[in-house]
N, C-alpha and C positions, 0 to 999 in steps of 0.2 A: 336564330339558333345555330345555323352552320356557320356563320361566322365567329359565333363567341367560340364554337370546340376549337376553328379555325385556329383564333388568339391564342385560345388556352395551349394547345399542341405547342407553339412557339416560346412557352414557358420554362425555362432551365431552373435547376434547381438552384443556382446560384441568384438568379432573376428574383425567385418566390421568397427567398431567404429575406432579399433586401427591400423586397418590397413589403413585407411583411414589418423591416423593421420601420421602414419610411412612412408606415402609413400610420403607426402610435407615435412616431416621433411628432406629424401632424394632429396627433390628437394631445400634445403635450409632457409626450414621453420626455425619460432619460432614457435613452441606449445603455443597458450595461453590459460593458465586452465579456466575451465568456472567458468563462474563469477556467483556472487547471483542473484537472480531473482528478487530483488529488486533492481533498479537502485539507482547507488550512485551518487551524487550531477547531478541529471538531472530530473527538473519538466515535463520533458515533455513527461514522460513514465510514465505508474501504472506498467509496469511488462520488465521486458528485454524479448524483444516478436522475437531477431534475432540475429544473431553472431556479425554482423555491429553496432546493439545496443551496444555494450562494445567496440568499437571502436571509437566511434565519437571522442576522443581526437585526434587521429591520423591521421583522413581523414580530419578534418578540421584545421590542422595541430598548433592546439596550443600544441600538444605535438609532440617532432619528435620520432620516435624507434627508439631503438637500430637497429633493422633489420625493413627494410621496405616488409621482405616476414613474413606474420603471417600466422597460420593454426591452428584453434578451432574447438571443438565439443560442441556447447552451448547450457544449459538446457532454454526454452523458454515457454512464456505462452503467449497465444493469448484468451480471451472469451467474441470477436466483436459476437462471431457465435454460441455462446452456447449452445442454442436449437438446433444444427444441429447434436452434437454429438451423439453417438449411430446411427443416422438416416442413415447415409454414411459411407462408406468404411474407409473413412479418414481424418475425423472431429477429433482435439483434442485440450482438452484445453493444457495440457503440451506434449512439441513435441522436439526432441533435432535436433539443426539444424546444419550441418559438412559445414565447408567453409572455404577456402582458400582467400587469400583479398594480394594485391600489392598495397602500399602506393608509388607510383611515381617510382615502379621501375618496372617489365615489364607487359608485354598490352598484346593487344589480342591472339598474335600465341601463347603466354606458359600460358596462361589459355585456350584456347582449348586445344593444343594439351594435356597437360597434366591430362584435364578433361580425354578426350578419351583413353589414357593411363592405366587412373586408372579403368575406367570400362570396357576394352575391354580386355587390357593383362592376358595373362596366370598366368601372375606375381602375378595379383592384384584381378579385382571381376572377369572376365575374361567372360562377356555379349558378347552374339552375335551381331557381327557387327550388322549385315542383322536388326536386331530388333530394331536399335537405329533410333530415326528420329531427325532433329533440326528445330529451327521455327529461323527465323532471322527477323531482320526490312530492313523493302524493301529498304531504301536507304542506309543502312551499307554493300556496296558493298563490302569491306575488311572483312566482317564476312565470308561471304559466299563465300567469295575466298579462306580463310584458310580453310573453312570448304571443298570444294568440290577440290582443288589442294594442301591444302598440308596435308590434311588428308586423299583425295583420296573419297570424299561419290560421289554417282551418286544425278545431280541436284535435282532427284525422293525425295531423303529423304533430303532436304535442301528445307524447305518450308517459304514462305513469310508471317510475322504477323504483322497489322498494330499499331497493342498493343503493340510490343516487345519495346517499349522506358518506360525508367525509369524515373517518375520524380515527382515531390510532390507540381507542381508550382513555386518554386523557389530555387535557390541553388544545388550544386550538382547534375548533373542528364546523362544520354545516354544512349545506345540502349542498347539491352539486347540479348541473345540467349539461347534457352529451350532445353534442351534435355529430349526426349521420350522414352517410352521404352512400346515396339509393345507387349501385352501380347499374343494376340493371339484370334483367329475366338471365343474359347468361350467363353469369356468377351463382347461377343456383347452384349449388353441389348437395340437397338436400330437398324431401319430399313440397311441393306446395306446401302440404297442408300439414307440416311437420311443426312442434312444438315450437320449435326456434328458428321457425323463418318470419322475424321482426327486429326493428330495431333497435340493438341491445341485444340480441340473442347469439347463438353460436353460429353464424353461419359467414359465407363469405361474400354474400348481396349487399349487408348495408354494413358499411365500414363505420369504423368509429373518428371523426378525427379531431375535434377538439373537447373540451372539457377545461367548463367554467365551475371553479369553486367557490363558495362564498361563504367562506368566515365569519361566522358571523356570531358563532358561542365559545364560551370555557365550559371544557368537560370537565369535572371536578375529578380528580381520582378515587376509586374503587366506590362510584357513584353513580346513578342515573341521572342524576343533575348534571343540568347545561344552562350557566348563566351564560347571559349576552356580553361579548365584550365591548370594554369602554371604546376601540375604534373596531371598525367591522373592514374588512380584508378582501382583497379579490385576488385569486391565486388562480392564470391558467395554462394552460398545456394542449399544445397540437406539435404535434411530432412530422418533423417533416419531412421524412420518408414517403409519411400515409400522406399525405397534401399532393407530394410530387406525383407520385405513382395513381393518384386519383386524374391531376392536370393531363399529364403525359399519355393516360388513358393503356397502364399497364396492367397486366395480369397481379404481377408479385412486385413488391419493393425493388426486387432485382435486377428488375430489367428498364429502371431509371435510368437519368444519365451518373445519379450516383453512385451506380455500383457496374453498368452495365461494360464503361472501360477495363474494370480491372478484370469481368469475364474475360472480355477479350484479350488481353494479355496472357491471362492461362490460358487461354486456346493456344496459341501463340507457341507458348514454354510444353503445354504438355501434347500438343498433336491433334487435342481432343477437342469436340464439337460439343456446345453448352444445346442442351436439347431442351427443346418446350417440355417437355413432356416431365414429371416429375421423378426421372429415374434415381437411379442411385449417385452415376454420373452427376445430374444437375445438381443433386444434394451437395456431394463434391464442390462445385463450382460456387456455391453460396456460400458454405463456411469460412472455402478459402477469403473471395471476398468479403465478408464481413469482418473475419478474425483479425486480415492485415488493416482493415481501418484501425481498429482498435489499438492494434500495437504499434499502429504509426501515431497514432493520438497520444495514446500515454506512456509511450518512450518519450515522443517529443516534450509531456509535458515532467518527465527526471522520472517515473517507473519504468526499475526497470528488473526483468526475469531472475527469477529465484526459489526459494523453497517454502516463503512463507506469506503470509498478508495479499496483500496487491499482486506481491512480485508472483505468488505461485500461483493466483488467476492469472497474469501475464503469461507465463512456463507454462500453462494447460490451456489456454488459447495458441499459441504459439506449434505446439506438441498436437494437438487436435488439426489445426492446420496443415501441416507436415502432410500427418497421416492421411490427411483425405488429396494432399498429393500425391503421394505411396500409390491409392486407388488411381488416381487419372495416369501411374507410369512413371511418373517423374521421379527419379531416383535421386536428385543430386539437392541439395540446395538452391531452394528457388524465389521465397517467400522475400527477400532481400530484395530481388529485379521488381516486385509491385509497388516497393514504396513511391517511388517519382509519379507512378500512375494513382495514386493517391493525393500525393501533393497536387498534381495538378487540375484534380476534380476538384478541391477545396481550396487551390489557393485565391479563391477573390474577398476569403471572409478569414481561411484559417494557413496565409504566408509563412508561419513557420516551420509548415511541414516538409516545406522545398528547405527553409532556410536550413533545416538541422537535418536533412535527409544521408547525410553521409551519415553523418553520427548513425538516425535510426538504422541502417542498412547494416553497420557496420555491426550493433550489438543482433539485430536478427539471424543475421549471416553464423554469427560466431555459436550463437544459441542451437541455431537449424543444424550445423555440424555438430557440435557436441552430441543434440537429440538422435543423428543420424548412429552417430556410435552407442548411444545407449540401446536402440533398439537391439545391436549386435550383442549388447551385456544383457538386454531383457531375452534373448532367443535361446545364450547360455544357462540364462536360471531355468527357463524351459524347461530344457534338456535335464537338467536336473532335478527337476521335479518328477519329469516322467518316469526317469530312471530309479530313481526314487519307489515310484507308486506301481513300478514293474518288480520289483524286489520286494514289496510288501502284497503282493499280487492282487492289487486295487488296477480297476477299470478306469474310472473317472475322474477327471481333473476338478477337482471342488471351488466352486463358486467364489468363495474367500482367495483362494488362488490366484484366479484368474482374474479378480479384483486388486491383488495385489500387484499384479504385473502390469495391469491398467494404468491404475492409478500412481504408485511409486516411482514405477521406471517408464509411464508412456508406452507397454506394448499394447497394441492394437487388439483387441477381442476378436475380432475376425482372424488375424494372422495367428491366435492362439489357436483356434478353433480347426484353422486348416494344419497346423502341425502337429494337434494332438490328434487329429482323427487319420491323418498319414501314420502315425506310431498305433492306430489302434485303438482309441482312448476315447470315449465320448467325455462332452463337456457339462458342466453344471450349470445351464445356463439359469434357471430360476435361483441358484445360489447369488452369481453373478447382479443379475437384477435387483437381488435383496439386499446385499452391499451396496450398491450404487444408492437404494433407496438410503439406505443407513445415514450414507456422510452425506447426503443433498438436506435431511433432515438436521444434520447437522450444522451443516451450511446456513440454512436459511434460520437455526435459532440461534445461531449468535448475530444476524443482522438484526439491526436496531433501524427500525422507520426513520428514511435518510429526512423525512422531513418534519420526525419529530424535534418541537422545540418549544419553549419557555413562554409562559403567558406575559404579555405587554404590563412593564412596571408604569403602575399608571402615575404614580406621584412623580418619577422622574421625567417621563416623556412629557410633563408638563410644566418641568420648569423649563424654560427659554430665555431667561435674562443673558445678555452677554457674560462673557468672564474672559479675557485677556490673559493668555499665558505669554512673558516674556523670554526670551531664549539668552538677554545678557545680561539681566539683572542677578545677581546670587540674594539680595533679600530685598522685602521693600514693605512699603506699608499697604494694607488693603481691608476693604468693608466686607463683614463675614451678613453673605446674602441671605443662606441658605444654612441651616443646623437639624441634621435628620438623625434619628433613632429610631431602629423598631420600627422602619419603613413608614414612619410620622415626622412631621416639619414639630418644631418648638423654638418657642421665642430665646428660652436660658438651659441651658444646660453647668452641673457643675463636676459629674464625676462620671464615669464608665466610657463607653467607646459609642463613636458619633460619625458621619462622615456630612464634611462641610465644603461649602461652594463659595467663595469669594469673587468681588467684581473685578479683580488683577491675581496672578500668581507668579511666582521665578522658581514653583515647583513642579517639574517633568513630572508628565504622565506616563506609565508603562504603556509601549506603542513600537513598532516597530524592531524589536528582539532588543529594545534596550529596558533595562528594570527604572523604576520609579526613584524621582528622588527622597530621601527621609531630612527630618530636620526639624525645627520646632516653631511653635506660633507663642510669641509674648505679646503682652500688654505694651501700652506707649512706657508706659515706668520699666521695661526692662527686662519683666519677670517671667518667664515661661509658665504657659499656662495649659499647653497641651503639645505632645511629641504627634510628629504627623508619622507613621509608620507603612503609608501607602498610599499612592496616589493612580488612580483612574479614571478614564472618559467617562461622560455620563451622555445619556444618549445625545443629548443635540451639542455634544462637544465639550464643555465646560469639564475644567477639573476638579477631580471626586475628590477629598482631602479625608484619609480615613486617618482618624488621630484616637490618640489615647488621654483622655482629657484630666489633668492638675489642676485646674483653677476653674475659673467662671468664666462660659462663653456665651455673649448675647448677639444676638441677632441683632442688625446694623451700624454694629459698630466696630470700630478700627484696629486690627491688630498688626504688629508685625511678625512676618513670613521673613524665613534663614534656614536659606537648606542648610546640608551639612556639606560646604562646599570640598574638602578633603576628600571624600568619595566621591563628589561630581565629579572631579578632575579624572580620577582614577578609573571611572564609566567613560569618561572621555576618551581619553588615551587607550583603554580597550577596543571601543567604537569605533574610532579610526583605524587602529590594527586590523578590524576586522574587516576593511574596506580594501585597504593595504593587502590582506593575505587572500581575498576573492579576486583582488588584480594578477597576484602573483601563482594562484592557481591556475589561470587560467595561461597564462605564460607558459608556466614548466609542465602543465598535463593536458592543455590543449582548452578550449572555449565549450566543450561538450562539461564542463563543470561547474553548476549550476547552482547557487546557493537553495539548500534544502529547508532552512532553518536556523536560527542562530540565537545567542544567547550573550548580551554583550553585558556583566556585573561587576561589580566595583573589584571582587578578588580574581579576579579570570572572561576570559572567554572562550564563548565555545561555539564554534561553526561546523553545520553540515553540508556539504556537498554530492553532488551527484558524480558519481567514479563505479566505473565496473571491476573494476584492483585493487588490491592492497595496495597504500604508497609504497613505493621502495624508499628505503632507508635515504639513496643518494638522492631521491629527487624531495626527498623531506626539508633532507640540508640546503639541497637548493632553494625549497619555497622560503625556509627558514632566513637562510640567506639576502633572496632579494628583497624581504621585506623590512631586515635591518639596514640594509645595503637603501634602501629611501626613506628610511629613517635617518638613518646619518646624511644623506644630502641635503637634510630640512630645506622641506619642500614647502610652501605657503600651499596652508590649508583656505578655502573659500567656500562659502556657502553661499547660492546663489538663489535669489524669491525671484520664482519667472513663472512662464505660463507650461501647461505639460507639451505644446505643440513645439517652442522652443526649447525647451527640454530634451526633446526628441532629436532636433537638428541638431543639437550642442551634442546629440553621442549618448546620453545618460539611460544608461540599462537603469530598469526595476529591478527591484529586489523582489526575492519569492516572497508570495502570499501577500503582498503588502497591496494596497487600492490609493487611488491617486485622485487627486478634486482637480476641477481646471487651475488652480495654482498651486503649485509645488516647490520645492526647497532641492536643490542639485547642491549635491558636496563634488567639488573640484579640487584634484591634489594633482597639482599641476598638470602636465599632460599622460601622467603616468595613470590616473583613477577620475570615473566621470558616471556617478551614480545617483539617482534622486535618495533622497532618503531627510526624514525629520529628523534625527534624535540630533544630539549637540556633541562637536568635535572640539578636540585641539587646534590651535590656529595654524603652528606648526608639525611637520612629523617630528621634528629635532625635539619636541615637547615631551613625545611617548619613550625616549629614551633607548629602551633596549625590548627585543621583543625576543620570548623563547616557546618552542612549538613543546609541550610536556607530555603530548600522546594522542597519537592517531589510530583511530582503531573503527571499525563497519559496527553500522548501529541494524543495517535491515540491506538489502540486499540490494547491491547499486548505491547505498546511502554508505558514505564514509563522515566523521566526524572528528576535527581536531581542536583540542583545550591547550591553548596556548596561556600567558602570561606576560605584563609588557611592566615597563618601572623598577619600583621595588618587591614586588613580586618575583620579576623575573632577574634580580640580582639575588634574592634567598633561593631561589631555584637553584641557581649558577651553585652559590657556596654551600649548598647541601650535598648537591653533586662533588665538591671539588674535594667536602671534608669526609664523603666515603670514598673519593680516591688514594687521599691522603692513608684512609687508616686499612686500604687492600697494597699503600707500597711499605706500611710496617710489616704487611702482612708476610710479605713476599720478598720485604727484604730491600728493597729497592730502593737506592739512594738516592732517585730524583723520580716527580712524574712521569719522562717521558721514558723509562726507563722499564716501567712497567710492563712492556708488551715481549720486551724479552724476557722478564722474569716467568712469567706465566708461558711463554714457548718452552723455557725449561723446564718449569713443572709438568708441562703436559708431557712433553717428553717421557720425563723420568713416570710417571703416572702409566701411559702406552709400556713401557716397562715392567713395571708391577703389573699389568694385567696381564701382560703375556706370560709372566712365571705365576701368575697366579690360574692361570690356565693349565698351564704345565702341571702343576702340581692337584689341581681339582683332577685334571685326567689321570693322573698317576695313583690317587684317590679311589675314582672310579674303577680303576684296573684290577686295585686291590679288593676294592667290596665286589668285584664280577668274579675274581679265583672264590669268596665263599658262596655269593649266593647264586652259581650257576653248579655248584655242586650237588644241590638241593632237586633232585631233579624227582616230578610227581608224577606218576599213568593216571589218567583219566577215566581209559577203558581198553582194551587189548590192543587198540591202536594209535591212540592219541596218546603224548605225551606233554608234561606243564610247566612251567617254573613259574611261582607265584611268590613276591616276597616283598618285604616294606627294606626301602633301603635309605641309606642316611644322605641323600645329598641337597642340593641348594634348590635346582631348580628343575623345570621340564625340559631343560635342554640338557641336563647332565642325565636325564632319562636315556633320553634320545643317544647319548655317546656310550649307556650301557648296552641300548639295543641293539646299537649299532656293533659292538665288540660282538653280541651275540647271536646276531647272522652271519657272523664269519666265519662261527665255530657249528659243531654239528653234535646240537646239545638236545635241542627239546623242538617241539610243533608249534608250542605257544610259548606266550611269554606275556608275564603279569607284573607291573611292579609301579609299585605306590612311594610318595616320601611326602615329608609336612616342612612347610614351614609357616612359620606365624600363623598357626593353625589353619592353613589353607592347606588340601589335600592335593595334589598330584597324581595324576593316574592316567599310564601307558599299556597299552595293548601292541604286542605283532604278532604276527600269523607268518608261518614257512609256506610254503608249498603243497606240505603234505597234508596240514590243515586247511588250506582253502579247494583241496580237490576232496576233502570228507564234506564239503559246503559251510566249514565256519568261515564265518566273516568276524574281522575287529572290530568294524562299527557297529557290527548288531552284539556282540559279548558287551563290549564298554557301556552300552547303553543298558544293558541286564544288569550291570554291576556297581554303575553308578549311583542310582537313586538309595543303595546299601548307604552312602557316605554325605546324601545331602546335597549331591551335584548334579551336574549335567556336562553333555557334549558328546563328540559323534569322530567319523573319520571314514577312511574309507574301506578297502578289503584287506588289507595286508597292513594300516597302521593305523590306530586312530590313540588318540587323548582327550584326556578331561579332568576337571573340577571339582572340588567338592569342600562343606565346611564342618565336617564331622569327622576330623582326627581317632576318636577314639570307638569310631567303629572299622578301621581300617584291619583288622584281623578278622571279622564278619565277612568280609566281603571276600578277602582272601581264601577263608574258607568253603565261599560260596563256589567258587572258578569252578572247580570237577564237575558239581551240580549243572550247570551251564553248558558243558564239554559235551555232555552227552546227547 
């Protein structure tokens, strides 16, 4: 026994990871490397929050494996529960979750037993039996039969949970079994003989750490029916945080070795001691660490901070951060100095955190300032709210409030709390709390279950015939294998829509951001007999052929296949541009620019990348530039069929989102571009001819996207441009193109001209309607004096030059005056001297007088303006002013 704690103690978390994976790999695994944290083509996740997340191709079987036994270590973000972190042992936003998963090949006895294996053998983490407990579902009598006869547990640690079923309402789902692990009497934080001190209950004695599920039904929607599926499923999950922190014989997650360096560094940066004890302090110390894993994770993997989606979870991890260095002292920007203390806990499994570590530092750093100055704009709204709720002689700063300056601008609830009660003001703290409830409610109902997904199509996942796609044939002859409708095989088909599988094709499947080829299937005589209008993978690879069917199509026999090679070419020639302008992106804006997604179609392309700026114009010209600039040197285009290991050595970056087999295809354009990728190029660059960038513009925050144009596409680009140049130098008079820019300097010119006599003359205007309507002069009440009047000008700034004439003079107390245009209402208030020492105010009159006209708006003691869309109550409200005066 003291030797295995011995072993175990000497356990790193880097050790457990790979030993973990080394030990399914011996049981017949594939390793699949973990995926980006941003899901690729699935709306129905903001983050990959589990290892089954980056499988759904597989369990709802539109894709088959190569090997139906998989085993990952996937980086994950879950922040349903964000406020929890720090507060618990084992809250985290980024958490890497180890599972092993069997897509229709074995079930329950080799996921127990081999669970058990891995955590009890000498071999492996080598846990005391005696301390493992499991929770089963009371009717999966076969769980708990492996469990207690062929693993041998006494019925004592095989316990019944009426929760252990897996399921999301509909779709994939069956019972499940937990394994616990007994820490021991002092971890009780909770009575003996208290309701939930067992395993599975709430307590902090018996941890949870893995969780076997077993697929094994379809749940029918808005039903209690649960058919069996045609293959049964093993999907599981131990998080290895809880594994570590269990070996290394820690209190909390925290005090691993994966999180325990970056304490140390804040110790370090803020002066302060990370204390046992769960004070406020340590809370501090947790969020920080956890929050920069996460944004060193998913910055490295292209999110990055902003106002919406992903990016404004990143911006409130980020801003939460900060603030709980605010509490440890640290005043300055500091979240930036953790990254390398992150790369280096993670680089033996996750190398690209060191490799892109400038990059990440550089957008955290930039973020952490900005945040530091908003607090300064969040202290000023403050201020003006207080001031605010002192003039309306309110106490309490309201909930909603204090919610707003939370959440909006990142100010701190405590630092509200301590400046409104220095002003005197108590806080709304139950208001507060009811807010935060509000959006958390709303939060979690727009997530959609990250591992909901599609019941297994059984007719496809069952066909396996080969089918050969060619990459240099444009047509050729081939046996139509396979003719489906109506998700049914037939022998003949003669009219409606079908999608078919032949034993050869020369037609591309959509794959890799390039679209499908179209094109037609004839008879041997010649005759078309059906338009293919789309082509797709079908799970075990083969091309989908969805057509529009003319004639008669049977089953085994021979037609010929003709894309439509005029838009292959034109896909071509976009496809390689697009390779061409992710080379030269990375050239003129640096390698931190990342292809985000891409869309490579016969009339355009359109690529996204990762960038924190708007392009500048000049550096547009230059990406534009050097990517004609290697077009014109036709450069020999090569496709290279090698293995991914070589692939690596030869230099060839992945493209995002894309997954790779041991052999893969690398496109080479000379030593300028060296990227794997299927889809089919031009042989040459000198092929694509001319290429024009048509518009760069941010799709989401950190995501930039530009729609270029290469061919003849990009020569009608040119002459559409060229023929509204031509008809702005009839415009302007201009007797050649290049001639143009001085014409248009003289119009502006002469334009600058007319505005300033048109100034002149509005104020000469104004001077005149102020000798009538300041002669108009109204008493309020023995003291107060008014002028109140609708006057005829353009805008609120020719208001503004009335009032101004009329504090110069020594007319009236107040001053009222309305004017329309385009039936929008105008309306200025000013206050003298002599009126704001009787206690009127401008922004409390405007706001009395306003709702007369349909409007609103405010201002401050002595000037305020406003808005309104009721023109023809503006003598009402005029007549109202005295009312109000007194």
């Amino acid at each position: 026994m003291h030797e295995r704690k011995k072993r175990m103690k000497l356990l790193t978390s880097a050790k457990i990871r790979q030993m973990f994976l080394d030990f399914f790999k011996s049981k017949g695994h594939t390793i699949e490397p973990s995926a980006s944290l941003i899901p690729i083509n699935d709306s129905t996740l903001l983050w990959i929050n589990s290892g089954v997340a980056t499988l759904k191709k597989y369990f709802d079987g539109s894709v088959v494996p190569e090997n139906p036994r998989i085993a990952s270590v996937q980086k994950s973000i879950r922040t349903n529960d964000i406020e929890n972190v720090g507060k618990t042992a084992r809250h985290h936003t980024m958490f890497e979750m180890l599972g092993n998963f069997s897509i229709g090949d074995y079930f329950k006895e080799e996921a127990i037993s081999w669970a058990w294996e891995f955590l009890t053998s000498a071999d492996w983490i080598g846990l005391d039996p005696e301390k493992l407990y499991i929770t089963v579902y009371p009717k999966d009598k076969e769980t708990r039969r492996i469990w207690e006869k062929v693993i041998g547990l006494s019925n004592k640690h095989v316990i019944d949970a009426e929760d252990n079923f897996w399921d999301i309402g509909a779709g994939p789902s069956g019972p499940d079994s937990e394994i616990f692990y007994d820490r021991g009497v002092k971890y009780i934080d909770i009575p003996k003989n208290h309701s939930e001190n067992y395993p599975g209950g709430e307590n902090e004695r018996y941890l949870e750490i893995w969780n076997l599920v077993f697929s094994q039904f379809n749940h029918l929607p808005n039903t209690d029916t649960f058919e069996e599926l045609p293959h049964k499923n093993i999907d599981t999950g131990m998080g290895l945080e809880r594994i570590v922190s269990i070996i290394q014989e820690t209190k909390t997650n925290f005090e691993t070795d994966l999180f325990l360096p970056i304490i140390r560094e804040i110790e370090k940066i803020s002066g302060k001691v990370y204390e046992p004890k769960n004070s406020t302090k340590n809370i501090s110390f947790k969020v920080i660490a956890d929050h920069i894993r996460a944004l060193s994770f998913a910055i490295g993997d292209t999110a990055l901070p902003g106002n919406e989606g992903r990016s404004y979870v990143l911006r409130r991890l980020l801003r939460r951060a900060a603030m709980h260095g605010n509490r440890l002292e640290i005043k300055q920007a500091f979240l930036y100095k953790l990254v390398p203390v992150v790369g280096e806990i993670m680089k033996s499994y996750y190398p690209e955190i060191l490799e892109k570590c400038v990059f990440i530092q550089k957008i955290i750093q930039r973020e952490e300032e900005t945040f530091n100055r908003t607090i300064d704009t969040g202290a000023t709204l403050l201020q003006q709210m207080l001031a605010n709720l002192k003039d309306s002689q309110q106490k309490q700063i309201s909930g909603k409030d204090i919610f707003k300056l939370y959440d909006t601008y990142g100010f701190p609830v405590e630092l509200t709390e301590e400046l409104a009660q220095e002003e005197g003001f108590e806080v709304d703290r139950e208001g507060f709390k009811m807010a935060m409830k509000e959006q958390q409610n709303r939060a979690r109902a727009n997530v959609i279950k990250g591992t909901s997904m599609n019941v297994q199509s059984k007719l496809l996942t069952q066909i396996k015939d080969p089918s050969q796609f060619s990459y240099t044939e444009q047509s050729m002859n081939a046996k139509l294998l396979y003719l489906i409708a109506n998700n049914q095989t037939h022998k003949l088909l003669s009219f409606g829509k079908a999608e078919l599988i032949f034993d050869q094709t020369p037609f591309y499947a959509e794959s890799g951001g390039q679209v499908a080829d179209y094109g037609v299937i004839k008879d041997l005589a010649g005759e078309v007999i059906a338009k293919i209008i789309d082509v797709q993978k079908a799970p075990n690879g083969q091309h989908l052929h969805q057509v529009k069917i003319l004639g008669e199509l049977l089953v085994g026999a021979s037609y010929h296949l003709e894309i439509d090679i005029i838009r292959r070419y034109k896909i071509m020639k976009n496809h390689t541009s697009a390779h061409l302008l992710h080379a030269a992106l990375h050239n003129i804006l640096g390698n931190h620019t990342v292809q985000a997604g891409s869309l490579n179609d016969a009339d355009f392309l359109r690529f996204d990348f990762t960038h924190f700026t708007q392009v500048k114009t000049e550096e547009l010209a230059a990406i534009e530039k050097q990517v004609n600039e290697k077009i014109w040197e036709a450069i020999p285009s090569e496709t290279i069929k090698t293995n991914i290991d070589t692939a690596k050595k030869m230099g060839a970056t992945a493209l995002f989102g894309e997954k790779y087999g041991k052999n893969v295809r690398v496109l080479q354009i000379g030593d300028y571009s060296v990227e794997l990728c299927g889809g089919t190029h031009v042989k040459n660059t000198a092929d694509i001819g001319i290429f024009k960038i048509l518009k760069e513009e941010g799709i989401g925050s950190g995501i930039r996207r530009i729609i270029a144009v290469t061919s003849q596409a990009a020569y009608h680009a040119y002459r559409e441009e060229e023929n509204v140049l031509h008809k702005i130098t009839r415009q302007v008079k201009a007797p050649q193109l290049k001639e143009i820019p001085e014409k248009v300097a003289v119009l502006q010119k002469q334009l600058r001209a007319l505005q300033k006599e048109n100034e002149h003359l509005t104020t000469k205007l104004a001077n005149q309607q102020a000798n009538d309507v300041f002669k108009n002069i109204q008493r309020a009440n023995n003291e107060i004096t008014y002028i109140a009047a609708k006057v005829n000008v353009k805008n609120m700034g020719q208001l503004r030059i009335l009032s101004d004439q009329w504090k110069q003079q020594n007319l009236s107390d107040v001053l009222v005056l309305a004017t329309v245009n385009k039936r929008k209402v105008s309306l200025l208030v000013a206050m003298k001297p002599k009126a704001l020492e009787r206690g009127l105010k401008a922004g409390e009159l405007i706001k009395k007088l306003v709702p007369i006209i349909g409007g609103g708006g405010g201002g401050q003691d002595h000037l305020a303006q406003a808005g309104g869309s009721m023109p023809e109550k503006i003598d009402t409200m005029l007549q109202a002013v005295a009312k109000y005066l007194f």
